[in-house]
Residue frames relative to the residue before (quaternion, step in Angstrom):
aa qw qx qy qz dx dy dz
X 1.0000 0.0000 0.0000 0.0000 0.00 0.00 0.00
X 0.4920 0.7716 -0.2119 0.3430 3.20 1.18 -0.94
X 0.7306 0.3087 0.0446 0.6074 3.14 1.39 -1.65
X 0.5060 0.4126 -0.4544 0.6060 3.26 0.81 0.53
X 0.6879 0.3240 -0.4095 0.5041 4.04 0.00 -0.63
X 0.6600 0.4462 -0.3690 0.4786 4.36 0.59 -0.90
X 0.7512 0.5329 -0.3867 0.0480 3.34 0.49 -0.85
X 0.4690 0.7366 -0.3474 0.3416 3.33 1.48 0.39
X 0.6148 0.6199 -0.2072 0.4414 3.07 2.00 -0.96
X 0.7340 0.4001 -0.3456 0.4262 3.18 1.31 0.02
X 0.1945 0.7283 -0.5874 0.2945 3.78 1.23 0.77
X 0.4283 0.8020 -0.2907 0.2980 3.60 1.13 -0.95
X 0.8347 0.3886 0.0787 0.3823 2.62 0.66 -2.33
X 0.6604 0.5821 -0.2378 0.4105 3.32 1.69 -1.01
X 0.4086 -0.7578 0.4109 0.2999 3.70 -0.47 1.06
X 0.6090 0.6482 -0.1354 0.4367 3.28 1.70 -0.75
X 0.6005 0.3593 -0.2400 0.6729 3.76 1.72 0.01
X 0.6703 -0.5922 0.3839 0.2294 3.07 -1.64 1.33
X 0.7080 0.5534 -0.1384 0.4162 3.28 1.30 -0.85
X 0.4612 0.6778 -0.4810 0.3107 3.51 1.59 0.04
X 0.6794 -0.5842 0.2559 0.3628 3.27 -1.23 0.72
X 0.5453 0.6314 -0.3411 0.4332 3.47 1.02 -0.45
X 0.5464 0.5127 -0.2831 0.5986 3.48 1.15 -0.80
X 0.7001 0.5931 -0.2272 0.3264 3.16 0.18 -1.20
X 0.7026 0.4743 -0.1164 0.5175 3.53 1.02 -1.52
X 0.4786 0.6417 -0.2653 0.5374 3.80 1.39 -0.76
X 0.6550 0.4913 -0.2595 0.5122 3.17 0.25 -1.67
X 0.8412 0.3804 -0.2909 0.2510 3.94 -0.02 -1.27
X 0.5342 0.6714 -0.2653 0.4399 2.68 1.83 -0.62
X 0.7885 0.3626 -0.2468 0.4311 3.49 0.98 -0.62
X 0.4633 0.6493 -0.3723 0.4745 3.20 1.56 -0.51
X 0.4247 0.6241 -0.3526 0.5531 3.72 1.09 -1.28
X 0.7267 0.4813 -0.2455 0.4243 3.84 -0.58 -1.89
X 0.6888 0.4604 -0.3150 0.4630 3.77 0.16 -1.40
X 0.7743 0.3289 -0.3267 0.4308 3.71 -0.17 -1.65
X 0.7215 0.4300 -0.4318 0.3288 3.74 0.38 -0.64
X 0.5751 0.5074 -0.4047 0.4979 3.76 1.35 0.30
X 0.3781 0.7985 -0.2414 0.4015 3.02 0.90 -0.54
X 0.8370 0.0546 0.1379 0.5267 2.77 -0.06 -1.80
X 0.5665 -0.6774 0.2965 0.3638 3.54 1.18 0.38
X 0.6730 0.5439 -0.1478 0.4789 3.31 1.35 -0.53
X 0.2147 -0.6837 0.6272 0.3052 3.87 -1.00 0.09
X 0.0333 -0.7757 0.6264 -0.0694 4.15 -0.05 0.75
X 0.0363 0.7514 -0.6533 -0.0855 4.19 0.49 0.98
X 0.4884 0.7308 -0.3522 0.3216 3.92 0.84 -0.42
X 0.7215 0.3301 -0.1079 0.5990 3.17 0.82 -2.03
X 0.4449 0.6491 -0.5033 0.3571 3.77 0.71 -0.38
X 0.8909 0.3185 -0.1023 0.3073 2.88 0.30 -1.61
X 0.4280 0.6784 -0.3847 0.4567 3.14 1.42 -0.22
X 0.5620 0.5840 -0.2674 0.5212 3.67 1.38 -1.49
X 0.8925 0.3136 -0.1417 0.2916 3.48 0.07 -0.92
X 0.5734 0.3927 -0.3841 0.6078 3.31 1.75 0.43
X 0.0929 0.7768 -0.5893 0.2018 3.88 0.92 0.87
X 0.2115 -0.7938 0.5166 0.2414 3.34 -0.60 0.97
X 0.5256 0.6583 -0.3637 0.3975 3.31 2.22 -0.34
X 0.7418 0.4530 -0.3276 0.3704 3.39 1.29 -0.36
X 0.5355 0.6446 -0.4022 0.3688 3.39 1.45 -0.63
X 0.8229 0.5026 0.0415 0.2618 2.86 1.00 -2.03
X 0.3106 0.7159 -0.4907 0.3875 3.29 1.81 -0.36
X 0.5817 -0.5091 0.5578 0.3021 3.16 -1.93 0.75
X 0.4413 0.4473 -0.5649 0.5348 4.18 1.07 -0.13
X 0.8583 0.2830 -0.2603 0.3400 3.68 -0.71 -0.91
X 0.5883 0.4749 -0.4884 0.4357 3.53 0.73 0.38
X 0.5228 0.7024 -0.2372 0.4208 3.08 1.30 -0.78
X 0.6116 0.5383 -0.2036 0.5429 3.68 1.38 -0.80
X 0.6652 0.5526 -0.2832 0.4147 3.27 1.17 -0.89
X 0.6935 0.5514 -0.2476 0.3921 2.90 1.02 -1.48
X 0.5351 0.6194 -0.2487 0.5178 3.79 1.61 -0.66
X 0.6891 0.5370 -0.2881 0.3922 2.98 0.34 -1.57
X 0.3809 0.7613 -0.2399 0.4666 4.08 1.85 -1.58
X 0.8583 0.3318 -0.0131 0.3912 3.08 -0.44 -2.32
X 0.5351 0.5753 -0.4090 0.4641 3.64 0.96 -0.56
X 0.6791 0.6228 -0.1767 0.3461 3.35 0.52 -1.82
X 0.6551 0.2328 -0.1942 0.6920 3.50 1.07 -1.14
X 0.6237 0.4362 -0.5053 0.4068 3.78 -0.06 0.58
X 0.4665 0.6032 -0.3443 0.5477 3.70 1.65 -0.77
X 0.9290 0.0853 -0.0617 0.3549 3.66 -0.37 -1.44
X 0.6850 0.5152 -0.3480 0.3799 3.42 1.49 0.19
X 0.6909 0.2685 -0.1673 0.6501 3.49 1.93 0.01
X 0.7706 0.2894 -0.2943 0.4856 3.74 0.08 -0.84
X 0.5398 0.6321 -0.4351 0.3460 3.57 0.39 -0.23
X 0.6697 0.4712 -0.1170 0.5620 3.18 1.06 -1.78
X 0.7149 0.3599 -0.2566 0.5418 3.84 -0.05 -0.59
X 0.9124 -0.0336 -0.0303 0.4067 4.21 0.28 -0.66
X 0.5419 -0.7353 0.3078 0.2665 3.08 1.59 1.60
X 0.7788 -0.4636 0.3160 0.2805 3.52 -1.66 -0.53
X 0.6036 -0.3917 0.4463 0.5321 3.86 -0.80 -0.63
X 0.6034 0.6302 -0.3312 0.3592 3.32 0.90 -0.73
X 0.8063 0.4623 -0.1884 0.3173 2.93 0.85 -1.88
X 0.6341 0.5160 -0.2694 0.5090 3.31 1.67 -0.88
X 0.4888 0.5699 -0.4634 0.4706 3.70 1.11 -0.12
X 0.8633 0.1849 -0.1546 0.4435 3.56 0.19 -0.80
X 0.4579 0.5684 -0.4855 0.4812 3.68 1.30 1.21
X 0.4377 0.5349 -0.3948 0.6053 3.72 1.62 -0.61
X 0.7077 0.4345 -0.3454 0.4371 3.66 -0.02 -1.87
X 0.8194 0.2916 -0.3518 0.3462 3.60 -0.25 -0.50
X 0.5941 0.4995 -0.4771 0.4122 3.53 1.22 -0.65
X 0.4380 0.6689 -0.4296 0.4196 4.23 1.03 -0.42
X 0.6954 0.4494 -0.2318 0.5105 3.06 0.57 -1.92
X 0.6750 0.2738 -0.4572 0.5102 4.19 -0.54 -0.94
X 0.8969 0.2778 -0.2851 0.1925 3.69 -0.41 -1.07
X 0.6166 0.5752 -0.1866 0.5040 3.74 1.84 0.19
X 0.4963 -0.6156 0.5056 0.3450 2.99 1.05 -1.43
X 0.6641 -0.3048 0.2984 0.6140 3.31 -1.80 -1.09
X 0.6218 -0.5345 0.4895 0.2967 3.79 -0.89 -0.55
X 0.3791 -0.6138 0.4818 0.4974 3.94 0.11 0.13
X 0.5652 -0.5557 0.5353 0.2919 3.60 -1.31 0.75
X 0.1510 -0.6774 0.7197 0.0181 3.99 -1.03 0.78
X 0.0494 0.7376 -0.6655 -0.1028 3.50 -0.93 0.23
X 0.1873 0.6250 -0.6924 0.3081 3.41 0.13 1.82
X 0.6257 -0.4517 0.5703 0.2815 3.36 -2.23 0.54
X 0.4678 -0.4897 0.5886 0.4414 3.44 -1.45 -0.02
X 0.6184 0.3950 -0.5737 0.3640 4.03 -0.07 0.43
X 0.6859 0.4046 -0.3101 0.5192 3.46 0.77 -0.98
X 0.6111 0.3433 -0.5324 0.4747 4.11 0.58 -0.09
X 0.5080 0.6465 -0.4532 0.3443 3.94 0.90 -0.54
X 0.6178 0.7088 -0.1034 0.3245 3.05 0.82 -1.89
X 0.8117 0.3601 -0.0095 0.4597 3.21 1.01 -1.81
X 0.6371 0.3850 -0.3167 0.5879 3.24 1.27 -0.28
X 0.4678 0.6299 -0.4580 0.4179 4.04 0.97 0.18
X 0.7856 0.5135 -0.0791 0.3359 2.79 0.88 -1.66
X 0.5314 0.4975 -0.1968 0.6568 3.33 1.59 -0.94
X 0.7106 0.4461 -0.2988 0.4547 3.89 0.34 -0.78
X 0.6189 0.5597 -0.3165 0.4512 3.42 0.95 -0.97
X 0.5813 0.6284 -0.2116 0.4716 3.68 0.79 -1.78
X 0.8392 0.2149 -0.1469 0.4774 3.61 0.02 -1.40
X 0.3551 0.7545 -0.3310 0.4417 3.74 1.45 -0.10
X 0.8380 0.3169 -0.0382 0.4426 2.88 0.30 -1.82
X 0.4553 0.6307 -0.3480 0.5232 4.11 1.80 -0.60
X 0.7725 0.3703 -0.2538 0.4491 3.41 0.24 -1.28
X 0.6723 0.3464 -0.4557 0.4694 3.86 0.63 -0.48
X 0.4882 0.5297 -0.5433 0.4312 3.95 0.67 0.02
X 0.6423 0.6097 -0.3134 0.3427 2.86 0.37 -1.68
X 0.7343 0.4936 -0.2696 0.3801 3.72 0.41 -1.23
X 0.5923 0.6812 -0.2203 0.3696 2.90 1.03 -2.03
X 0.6184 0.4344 -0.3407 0.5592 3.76 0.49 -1.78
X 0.7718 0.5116 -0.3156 0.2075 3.63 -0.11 -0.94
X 0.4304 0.6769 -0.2654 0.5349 3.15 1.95 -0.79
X 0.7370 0.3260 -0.2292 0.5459 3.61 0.60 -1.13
X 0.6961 0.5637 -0.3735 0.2412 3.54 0.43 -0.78
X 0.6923 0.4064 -0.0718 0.5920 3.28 1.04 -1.19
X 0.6931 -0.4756 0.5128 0.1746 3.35 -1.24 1.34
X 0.8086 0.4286 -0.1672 0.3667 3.38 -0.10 -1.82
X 0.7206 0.3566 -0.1098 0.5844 3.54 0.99 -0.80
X 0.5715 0.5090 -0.4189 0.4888 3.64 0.89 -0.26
X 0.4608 0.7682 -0.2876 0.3390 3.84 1.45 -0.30
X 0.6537 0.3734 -0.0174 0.6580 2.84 1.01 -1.78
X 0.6863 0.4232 -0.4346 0.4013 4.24 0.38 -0.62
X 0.7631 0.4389 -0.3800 0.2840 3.64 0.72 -0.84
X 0.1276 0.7283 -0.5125 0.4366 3.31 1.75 0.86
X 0.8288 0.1649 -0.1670 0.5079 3.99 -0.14 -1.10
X 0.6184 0.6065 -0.3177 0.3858 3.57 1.19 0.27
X 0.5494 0.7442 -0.1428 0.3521 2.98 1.92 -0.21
X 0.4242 0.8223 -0.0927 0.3679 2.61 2.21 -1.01
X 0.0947 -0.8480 0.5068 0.1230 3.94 0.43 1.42
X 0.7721 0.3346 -0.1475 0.5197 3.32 1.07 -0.15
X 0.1023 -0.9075 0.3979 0.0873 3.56 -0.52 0.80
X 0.1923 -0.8458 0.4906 -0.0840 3.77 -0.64 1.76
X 0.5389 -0.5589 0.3627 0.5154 3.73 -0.61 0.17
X 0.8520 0.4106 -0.1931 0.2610 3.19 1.28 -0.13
X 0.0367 0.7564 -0.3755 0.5343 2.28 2.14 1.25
X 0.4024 0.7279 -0.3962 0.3890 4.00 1.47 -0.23
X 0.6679 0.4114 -0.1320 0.6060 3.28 1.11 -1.91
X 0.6135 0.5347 -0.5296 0.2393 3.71 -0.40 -0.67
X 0.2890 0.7283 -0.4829 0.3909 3.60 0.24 1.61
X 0.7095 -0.4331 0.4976 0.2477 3.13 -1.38 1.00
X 0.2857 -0.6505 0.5856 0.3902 3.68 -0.88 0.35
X 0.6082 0.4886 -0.4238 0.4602 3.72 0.81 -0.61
X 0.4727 0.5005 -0.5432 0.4806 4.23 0.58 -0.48
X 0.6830 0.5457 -0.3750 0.3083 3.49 0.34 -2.05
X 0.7634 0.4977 -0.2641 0.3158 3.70 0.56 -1.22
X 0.6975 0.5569 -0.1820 0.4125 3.13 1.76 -0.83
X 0.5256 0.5834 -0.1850 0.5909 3.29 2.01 -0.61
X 0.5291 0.3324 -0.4461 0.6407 4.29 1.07 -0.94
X 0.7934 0.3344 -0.3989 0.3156 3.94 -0.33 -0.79
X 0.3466 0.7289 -0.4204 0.4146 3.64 1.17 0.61
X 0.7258 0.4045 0.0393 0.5551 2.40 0.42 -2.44
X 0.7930 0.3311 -0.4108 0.3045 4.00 0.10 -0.13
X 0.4016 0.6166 -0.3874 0.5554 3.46 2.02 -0.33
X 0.7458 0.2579 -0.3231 0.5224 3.60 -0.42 -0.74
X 0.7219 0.3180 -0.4986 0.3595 3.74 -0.78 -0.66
X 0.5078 0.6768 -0.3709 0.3828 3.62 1.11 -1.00
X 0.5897 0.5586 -0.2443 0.5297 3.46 0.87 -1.51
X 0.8413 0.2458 -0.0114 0.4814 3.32 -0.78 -1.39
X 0.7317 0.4057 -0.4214 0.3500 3.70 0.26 0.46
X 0.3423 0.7448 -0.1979 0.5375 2.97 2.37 -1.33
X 0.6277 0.6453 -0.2165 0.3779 3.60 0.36 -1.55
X 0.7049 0.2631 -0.0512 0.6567 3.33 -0.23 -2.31
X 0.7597 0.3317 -0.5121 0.2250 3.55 -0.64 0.00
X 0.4973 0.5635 -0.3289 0.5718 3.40 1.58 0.03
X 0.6897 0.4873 -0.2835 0.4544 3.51 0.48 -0.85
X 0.7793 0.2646 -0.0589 0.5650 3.18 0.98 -1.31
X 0.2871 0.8108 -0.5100 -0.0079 4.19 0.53 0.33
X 0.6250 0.6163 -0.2863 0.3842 3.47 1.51 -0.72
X 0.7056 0.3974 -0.2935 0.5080 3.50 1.76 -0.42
X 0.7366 0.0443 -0.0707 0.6712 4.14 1.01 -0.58
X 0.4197 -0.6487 0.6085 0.1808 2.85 -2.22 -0.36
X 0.7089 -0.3745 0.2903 0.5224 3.55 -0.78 0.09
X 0.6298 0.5229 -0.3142 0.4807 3.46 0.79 -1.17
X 0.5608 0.5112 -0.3877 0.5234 4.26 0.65 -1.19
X 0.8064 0.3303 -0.3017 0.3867 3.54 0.10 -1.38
X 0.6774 0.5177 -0.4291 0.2984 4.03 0.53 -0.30
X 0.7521 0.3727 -0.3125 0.4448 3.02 1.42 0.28
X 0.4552 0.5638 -0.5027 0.4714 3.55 1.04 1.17
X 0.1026 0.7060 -0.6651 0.2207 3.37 -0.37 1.05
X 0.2933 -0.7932 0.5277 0.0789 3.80 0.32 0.89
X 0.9084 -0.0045 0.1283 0.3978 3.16 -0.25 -1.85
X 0.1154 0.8394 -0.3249 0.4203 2.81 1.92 1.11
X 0.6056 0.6897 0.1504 0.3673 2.25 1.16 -2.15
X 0.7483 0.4056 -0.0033 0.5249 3.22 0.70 -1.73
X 0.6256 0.5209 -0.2272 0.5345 3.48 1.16 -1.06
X 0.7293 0.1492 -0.2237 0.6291 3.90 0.62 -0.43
X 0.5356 0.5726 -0.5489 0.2898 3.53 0.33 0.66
X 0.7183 0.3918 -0.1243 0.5613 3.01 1.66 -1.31
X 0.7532 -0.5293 0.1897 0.3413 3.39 0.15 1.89
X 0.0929 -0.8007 0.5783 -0.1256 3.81 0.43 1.14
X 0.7924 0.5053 -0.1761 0.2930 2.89 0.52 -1.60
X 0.2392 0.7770 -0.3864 0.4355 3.22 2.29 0.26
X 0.5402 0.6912 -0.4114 0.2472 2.91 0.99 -1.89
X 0.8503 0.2377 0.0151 0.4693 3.41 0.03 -1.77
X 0.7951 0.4118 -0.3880 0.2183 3.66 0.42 1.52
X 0.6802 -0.5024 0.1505 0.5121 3.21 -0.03 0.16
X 0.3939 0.7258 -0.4078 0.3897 3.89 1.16 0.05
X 0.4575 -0.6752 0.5523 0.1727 3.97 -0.52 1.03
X 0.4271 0.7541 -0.4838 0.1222 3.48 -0.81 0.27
X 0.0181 0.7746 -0.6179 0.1339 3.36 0.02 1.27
X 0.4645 -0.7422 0.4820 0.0321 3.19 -1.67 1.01
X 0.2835 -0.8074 0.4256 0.2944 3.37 2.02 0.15
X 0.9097 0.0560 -0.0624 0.4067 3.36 -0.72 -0.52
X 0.5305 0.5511 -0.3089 0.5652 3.30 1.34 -1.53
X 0.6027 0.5658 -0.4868 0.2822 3.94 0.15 -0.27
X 0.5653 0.6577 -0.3436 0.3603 3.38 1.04 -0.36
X 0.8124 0.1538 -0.1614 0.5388 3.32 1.45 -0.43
X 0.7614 0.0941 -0.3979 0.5031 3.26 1.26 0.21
X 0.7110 -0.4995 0.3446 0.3553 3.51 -1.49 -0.07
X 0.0787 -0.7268 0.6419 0.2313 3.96 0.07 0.48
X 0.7398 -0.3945 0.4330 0.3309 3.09 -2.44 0.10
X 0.7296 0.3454 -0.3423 0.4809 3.78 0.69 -0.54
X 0.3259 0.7279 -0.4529 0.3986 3.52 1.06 0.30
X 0.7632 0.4477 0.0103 0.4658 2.99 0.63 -1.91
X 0.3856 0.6870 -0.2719 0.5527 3.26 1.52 -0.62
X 0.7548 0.3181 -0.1938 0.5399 3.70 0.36 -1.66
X 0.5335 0.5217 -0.4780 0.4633 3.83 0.50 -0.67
X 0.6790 0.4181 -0.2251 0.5599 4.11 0.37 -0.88
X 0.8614 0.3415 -0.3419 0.1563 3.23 0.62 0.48
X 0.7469 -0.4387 0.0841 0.4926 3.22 -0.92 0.71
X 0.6696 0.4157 -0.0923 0.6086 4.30 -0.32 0.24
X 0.9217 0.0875 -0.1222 0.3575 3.64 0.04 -0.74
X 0.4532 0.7504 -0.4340 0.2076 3.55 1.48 0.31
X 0.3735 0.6222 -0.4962 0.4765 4.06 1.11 1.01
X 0.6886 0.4740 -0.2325 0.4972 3.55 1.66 -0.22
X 0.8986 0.2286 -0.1103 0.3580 2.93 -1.96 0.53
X 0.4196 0.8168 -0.2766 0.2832 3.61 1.35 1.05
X 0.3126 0.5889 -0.5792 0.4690 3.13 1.27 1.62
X 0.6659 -0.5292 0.4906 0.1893 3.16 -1.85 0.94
X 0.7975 -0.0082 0.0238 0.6028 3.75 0.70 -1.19
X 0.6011 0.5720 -0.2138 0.5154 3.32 1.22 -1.22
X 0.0430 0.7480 -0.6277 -0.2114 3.44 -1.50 -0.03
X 0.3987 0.6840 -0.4748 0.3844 3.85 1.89 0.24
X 0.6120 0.4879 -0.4378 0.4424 3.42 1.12 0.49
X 0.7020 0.4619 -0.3329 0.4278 3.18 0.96 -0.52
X 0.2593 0.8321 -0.2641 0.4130 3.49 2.02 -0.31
X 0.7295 0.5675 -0.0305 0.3805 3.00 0.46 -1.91
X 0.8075 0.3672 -0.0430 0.4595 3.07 0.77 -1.77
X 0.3994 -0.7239 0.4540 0.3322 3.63 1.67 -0.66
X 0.5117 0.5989 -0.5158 0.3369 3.44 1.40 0.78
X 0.3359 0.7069 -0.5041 0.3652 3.69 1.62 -0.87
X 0.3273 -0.6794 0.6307 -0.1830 3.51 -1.59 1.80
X 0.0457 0.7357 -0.6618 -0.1364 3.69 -0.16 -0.07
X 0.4294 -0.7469 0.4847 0.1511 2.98 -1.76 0.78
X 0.0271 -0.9270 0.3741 0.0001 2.79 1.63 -0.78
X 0.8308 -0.1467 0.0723 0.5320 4.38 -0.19 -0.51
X 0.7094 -0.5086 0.3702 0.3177 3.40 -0.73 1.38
X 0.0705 0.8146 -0.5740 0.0438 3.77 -0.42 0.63
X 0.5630 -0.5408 0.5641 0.2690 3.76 -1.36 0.79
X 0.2783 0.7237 -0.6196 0.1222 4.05 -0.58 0.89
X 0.6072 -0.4902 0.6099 0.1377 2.76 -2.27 0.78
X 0.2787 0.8031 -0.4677 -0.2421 2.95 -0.80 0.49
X 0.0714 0.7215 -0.6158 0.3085 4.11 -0.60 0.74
X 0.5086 -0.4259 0.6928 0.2829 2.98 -1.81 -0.76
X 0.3002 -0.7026 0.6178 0.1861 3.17 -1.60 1.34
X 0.7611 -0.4344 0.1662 0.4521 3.44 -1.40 -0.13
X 0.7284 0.4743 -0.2154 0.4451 3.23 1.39 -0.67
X 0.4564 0.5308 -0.4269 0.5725 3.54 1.35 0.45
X 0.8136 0.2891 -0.3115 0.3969 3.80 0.23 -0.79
X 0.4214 0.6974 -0.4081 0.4117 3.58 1.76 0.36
X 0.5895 0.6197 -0.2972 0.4245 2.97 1.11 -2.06
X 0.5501 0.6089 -0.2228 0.5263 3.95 -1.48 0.69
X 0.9049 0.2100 -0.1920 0.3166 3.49 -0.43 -1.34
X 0.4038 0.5761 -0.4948 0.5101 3.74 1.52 0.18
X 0.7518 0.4593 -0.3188 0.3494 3.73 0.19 -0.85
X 0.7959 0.1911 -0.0025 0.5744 3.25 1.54 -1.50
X 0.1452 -0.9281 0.3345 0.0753 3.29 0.82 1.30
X 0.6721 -0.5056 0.1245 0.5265 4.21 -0.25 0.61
X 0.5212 0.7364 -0.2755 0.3320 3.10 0.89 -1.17
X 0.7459 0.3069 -0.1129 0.5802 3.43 0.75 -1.50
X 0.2522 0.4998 -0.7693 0.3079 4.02 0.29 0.51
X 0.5173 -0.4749 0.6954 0.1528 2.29 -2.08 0.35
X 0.6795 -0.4124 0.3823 0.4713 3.83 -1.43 -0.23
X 0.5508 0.6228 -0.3461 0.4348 3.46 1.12 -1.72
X 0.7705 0.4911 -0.2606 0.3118 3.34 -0.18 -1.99
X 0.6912 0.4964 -0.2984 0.4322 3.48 0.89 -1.81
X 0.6322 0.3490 -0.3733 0.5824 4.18 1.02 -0.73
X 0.3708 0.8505 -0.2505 0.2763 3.40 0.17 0.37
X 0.7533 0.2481 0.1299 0.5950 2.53 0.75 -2.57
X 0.5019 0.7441 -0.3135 0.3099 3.33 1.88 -0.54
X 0.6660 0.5739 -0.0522 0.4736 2.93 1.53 -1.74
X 0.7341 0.3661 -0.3077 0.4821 3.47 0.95 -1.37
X 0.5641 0.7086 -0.3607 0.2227 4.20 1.22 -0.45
X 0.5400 0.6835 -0.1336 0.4726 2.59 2.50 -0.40
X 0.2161 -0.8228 0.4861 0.2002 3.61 -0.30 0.56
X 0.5702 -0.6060 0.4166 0.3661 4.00 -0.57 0.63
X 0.6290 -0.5482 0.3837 0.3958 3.66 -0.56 0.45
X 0.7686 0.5378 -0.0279 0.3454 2.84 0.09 -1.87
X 0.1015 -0.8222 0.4756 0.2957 3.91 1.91 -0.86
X 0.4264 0.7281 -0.5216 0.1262 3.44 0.31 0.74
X 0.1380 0.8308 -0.5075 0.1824 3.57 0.46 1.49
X 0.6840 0.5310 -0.2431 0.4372 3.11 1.40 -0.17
X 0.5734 -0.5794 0.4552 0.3583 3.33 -1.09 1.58
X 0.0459 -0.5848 0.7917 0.1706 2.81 -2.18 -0.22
């Protein structure tokens, strides 16, 4: 039990979560860089004054993340673990199902940087499809838009605004995330068995890496940051910024990529700092209730809607 209530405290620690402190420490560093352009000025005083808001920690939005971030955790190691095991385990159920129904693999004669290299790249790519893929679906569909405007609700926005999810999203995101790596790790470790193991390959995450090095955790706060041109293929923090907001959250729903949203004609530009709401308008927290009608909330949902019906003292829903 013990480890179920800590195990959130160690996202911190985990090099492999958006929230590890390295990430974290990046992120402030640029945030820092932006506002003092911004505002023309370097102010390390007022910065910091900004970023120990108890209105921002403490708002009933960001506690509200916590309290997710909690309930996930004990849904992670007290149910999905147990019933559909680890990355690991599904890494070397693909690899062996290859092996009985294939055989040996064809012989490659690559290095472990260039198999690293290639399985980033390929992992990243189909990574980054399948969380569109979902995402759009999250918004598209009623039934599932139920359970998404759960992390859309969010009037305020924190790195840990990450967790603010639906336990049903949460379940629908681990079976995401354990299909694909499963796939594409399953694969190269077949292809490649004479050069690594499952264990070598869980710890290549390339542009994983890169992607929460270079201040994600923007993603989910109030800090501007648009990529001007470069937005066209990836997603910037004020992108994501507009997705969370009130009116435009059918937009801009790739994870790193935006040549998916391209495609589809959601891609948003951010282009000039802009005043935003963020939450749910009236017609977003409507949207949903034909499919999943009151009656049938759940307990979760019904404490939920209590909490979100509530507005933060202090009204700080608005970007800056």
């Amino acid at each position: 039990m013990l480890e179920v209530l800590t195990a959130p405290a160690d996202f911190f620690m985990d090099a492999g979560k958006r929230v590890y402190w390295l990430y974290l420490l990046s992120a402030l560093v640029v945030a820092s860089l932006a506002v003092s352009i911004q505002e023309g000025r370097f102010d390390p005083a007022g910065q910091v004054k900004k970023l120990f808001d108890r209105r921002y920690w403490f708002a009933r939005s960001s506690i509200f993340d916590v309290y997710l971030m909690l309930i996930n955790s004990i849904v992670k190691i007290s149910l999905l673990m147990p019933l559909f095991g680890s990355h690991l385990a599904a890494t070397i159920l693909v690899g062996a199902f290859f092996q009985d129904t294939f055989g040996d693999a064809p012989q490659f004669e690559l290095g472990w940087f260039w198999i690293g290299l290639l399985f980033s790249t390929v992992f990243f790519i189909i990574e980054d499809l399948s969380r569109f893929c979902l995402h759009f679906c999250m918004h598209r569909f009623d039934s599932l838009w139920f359970f998404h405007r759960t992390h859309h609700s969010a009037t305020i926005l924190t790195p840990l605004t990450l967790f603010r999810v639906h336990p049903i999203e949460h379940i629908l995101y681990f079976a995401r995330s354990l299909i694909v790596f499963g796939l594409v790790s399953g694969v190269f470790v077949w292809l490649f068995s004479q050069r690594l193991t499952g264990l070598q390959i869980l710890g290549v995450d390339m542009f994983g890496f890169l992607f929460n090095f270079a201040a994600a955790n923007l993603r989910h706060s109030h800090i501007w940051i648009s990529f001007g041109r470069l937005e066209k293929i990836f997603i910037s923090p004020a992108q994501h910024q507009l997705h969370h907001s009130v009116g435009n959250s059918n937009s801009n729903l790739g994870s790193v990529l935006s040549i998916w949203d391209g495609m589809l004609g959601t891609r948003l530009y951010a282009r000039k700092k802009k005043l935003l709401e963020f939450g749910l308008g009236p017609n977003e927290q409507r949207r949903g209730e034909k499919k999943m009608p009151m009656e049938r909330h759940t307990f979760f949902q019904s404490l939920t809607d209590t909490i979100l019906a509530k507005k933060d003292c202090d009204g700080s829903s608005k970007g800056v």
